[in-house]
N, C-alpha and C positions, 0 to 999 in steps of 0.2 A: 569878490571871488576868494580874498584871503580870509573873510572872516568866515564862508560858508567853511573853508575846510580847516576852518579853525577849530570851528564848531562840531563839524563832522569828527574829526581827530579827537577830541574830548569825548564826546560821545561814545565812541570803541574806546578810549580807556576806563570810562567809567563802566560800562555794558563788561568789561573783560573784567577787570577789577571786581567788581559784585560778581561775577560769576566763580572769578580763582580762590576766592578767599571765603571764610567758612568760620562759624559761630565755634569759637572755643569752649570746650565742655571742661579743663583742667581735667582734671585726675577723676572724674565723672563721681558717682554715687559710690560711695562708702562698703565696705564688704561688712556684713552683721558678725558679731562673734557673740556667743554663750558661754559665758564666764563659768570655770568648773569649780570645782572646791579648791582650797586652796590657790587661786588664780591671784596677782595681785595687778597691783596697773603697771609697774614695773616690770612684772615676769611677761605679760601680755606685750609690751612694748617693745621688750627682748628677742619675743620670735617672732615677731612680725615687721618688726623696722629694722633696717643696717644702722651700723655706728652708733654712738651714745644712745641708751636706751632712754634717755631725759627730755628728749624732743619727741620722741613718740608717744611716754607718758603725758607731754602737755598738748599735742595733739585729738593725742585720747580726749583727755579732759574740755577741750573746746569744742570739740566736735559733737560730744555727747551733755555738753553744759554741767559736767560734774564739778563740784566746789571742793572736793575731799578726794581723798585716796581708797573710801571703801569702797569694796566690791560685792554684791552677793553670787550667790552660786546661784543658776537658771536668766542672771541680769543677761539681757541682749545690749551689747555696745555696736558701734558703726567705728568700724577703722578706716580712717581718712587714707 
């Protein structure tokens, strides 16, 4: 008897468990930006992330696989 509702007991925690809990997305897909003239990854990093603009420019940069700091005018970036 103890081990049927032993069983049964695990049972609703696992059934309740898979149901409460849900696939984490993080911070989901990327918002695209069109780099204007004059834009730099710096200036880009400025209006879009709080606090030190130096974490957002190396975010930039691994999100978009850039090696450098250049930018052109019409480039599409994904900001994390």
């Amino acid at each position: 008897m103890f081990v049927r509702i032993s069983f049964v007991t695990l049972l609703v925690i696992v059934l309740a468990w898979s149901v409460l809990t849900r696939v984490s997305e993080g911070a989901g897909a990327g918002a695209p930006y069109r780099v204007q003239a004059g834009d730099t990854l710096w200036s880009v990093a400025a209006r879009h992330y709080r606090g030190y603009p130096r974490r957002g420019v190396w975010a930039i940069q691994r999100e978009n696989g850039l090696g450098g700091s250049g930018l052109t005018p019409g480039q599409v970036l994904v900001l994390p």
